[in-house]
C-alpha positions, 0 to 999 in steps of 0.5 A: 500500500502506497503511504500518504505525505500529510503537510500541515502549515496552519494553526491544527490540533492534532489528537488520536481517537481509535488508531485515527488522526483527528485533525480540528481548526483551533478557530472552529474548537475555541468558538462558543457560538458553534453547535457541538454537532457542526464543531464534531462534523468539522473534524476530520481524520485520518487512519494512523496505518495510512501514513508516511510522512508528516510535516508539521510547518506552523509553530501554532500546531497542538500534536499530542503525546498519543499521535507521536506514539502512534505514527512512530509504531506505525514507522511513519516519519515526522517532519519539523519546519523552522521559521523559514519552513525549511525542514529542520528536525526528523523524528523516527522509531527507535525500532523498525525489525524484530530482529534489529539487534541481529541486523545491527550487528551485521551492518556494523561488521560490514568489511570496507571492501564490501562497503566501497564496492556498495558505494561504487555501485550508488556512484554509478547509478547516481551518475547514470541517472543524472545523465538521463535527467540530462537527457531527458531535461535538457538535450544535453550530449551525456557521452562524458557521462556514461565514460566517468559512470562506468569508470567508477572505482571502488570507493570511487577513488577518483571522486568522479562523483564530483566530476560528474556533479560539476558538468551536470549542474552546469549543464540542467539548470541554465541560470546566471549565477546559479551553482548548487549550494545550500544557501545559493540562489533559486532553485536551491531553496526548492533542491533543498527542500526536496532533498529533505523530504527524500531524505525522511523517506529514506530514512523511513525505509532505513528504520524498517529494514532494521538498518542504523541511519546514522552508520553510513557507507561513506558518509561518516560525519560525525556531526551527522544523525543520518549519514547511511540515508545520504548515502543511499538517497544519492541515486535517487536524488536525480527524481528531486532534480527532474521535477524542481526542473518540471517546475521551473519551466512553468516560469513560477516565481521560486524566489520563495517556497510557497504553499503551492510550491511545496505541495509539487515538492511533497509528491516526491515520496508518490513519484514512478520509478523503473527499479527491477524492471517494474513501475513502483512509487519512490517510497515503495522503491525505497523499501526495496533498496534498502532491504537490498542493502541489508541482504548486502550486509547479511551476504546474501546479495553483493548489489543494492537494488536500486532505480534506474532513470 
């Protein structure tokens, strides 16, 4: 079953009432003048078991104890904004696999040739697939592109990576002045927030594979909470790109994100992708490629599954 994305920017309050979501307006429940009936008709809810995502984007939203209980049982990931209603804080369940002591070990005990060969193959897909987006978006010749995805070594070595990156952003966002960096000029601010949103998704499907987001294959910063998710999110990122580019070319002013902006943005985890051959939403593709990546560290595959543009 495909997980629904829940975003809230508004004033709510959020409760639980028999394993639902209730969602009330503050103005609706405070005014005195209403009948009982109207205010209770006014609810609306939401089965718990339904959602994936949540992202809580007002500091006047009211969420109880027992909804945060309820979505991190049913492994759903929650989204915090900061005042500039950029994704800020991700909350995830402690436990996501019956037998996640089991499955920390073997990730744990993952020998480095195992985790660069795995970082080569996310490297080669991740640069196959922006060579599509490319392609696809903007006519571009991804001869180079092909040379540098087969030629990548384990660990990529000589960081083709980069290489690739430099051409790529080069070549698919045509903008004056544009480079991609965090606090650069639009469309960086929709790249941003996109990324956020894939990021929660992967972190998501981490979690419920048994997985520790925080031990990553390359990443290893140590100020960071979800380096594994920024490693496997990175083939996936290309899908981000194709539709902050669909965006763009509805000649939308992106100098800020706004409601209507995020709503695009948001879709993300409902996105089709090619993974094995078959169509599948991003989220459920995520699920497979992360429970590939446990079977990697369990010796049961040497490849991670992963989509392909």
């Amino acid at each position: 079953m495909i997980k629904k994305t829940l975003y809230f920017g508004n004033p709510v309050y959020l409760s639980l009432r028999n394993a639902q979501l209730v969602i009330k307006l503050p103005e609706v429940v405070k005014n005195d003048t209403l009948p009982d009936g109207f205010k209770q008709q006014s609810e609306v809810t939401k089965p718990i078991e339904d959602l994936g995502v949540v992202v809580l984007d007002n500091k006047q939203i009211t969420i109880t104890s027992g909804v945060l209980e309820a979505l991190l049982e049913n492994n759903c990931a929650i989204i915090t904004c900061d005042s500039k209603s950029m994704p800020v804080g991700l909350m995830l369940p402690l436990y996501g696999n019956t037998t996640q002591n089991e499955r920390f070990r073997q990730q744990l005990d993952a020998s480095l040739p195992l985790t660069k060969q795995l970082w080569q193959q996310t490297i080669r897909i991740k640069i196959e697939n922006q060579a599509a987006v490319l392609k696809k978006c903007a006519g571009e010749e991804v001869k180079c592109m092909a040379i540098w995805a087969a030629d990548v070594k384990s660990g990529d070595s000589d960081n083709l990576e980069a290489r690739a990156a430099a051409y790529y952003w080069k070549n698919l966002f045509k903008i004056e002045r544009f480079t991609r960096d965090r606090e650069g000029i639009p469309p960086n601010n929709l790249l941003n927030y996109g990324y956020a949103i894939l990021r929660a998704v992967v972190a998501r499907g981490l979690v419920a594979s048994g997985l520790l987001p925080t031990l990553g294959i390359h990443h290893h910063n140590r100020y960071n909470a979800y380096c594994l998710a920024d490693d496997i999110m990175e083939p996936y990122r290309p899908y981000v790109d194709e539709l902050v580019y669909k965006i763009l070319q509805e000649e939308i002013n992106c100098d800020e994100l706004t409601k209507g902006l995020k709503a695009q943005l948001l879709t993300i985890p409902t996105l089709e992708v090619v993974i094995s051959g078959k169509r599948s939403p991003l989220m459920v593709a995520v699920g497979q490629s992360t429970a590939s990546l446990y079977k990697c560290f369990s010796g049961e595959l040497r490849r991670i599954i992963y989509p392909e543009m």
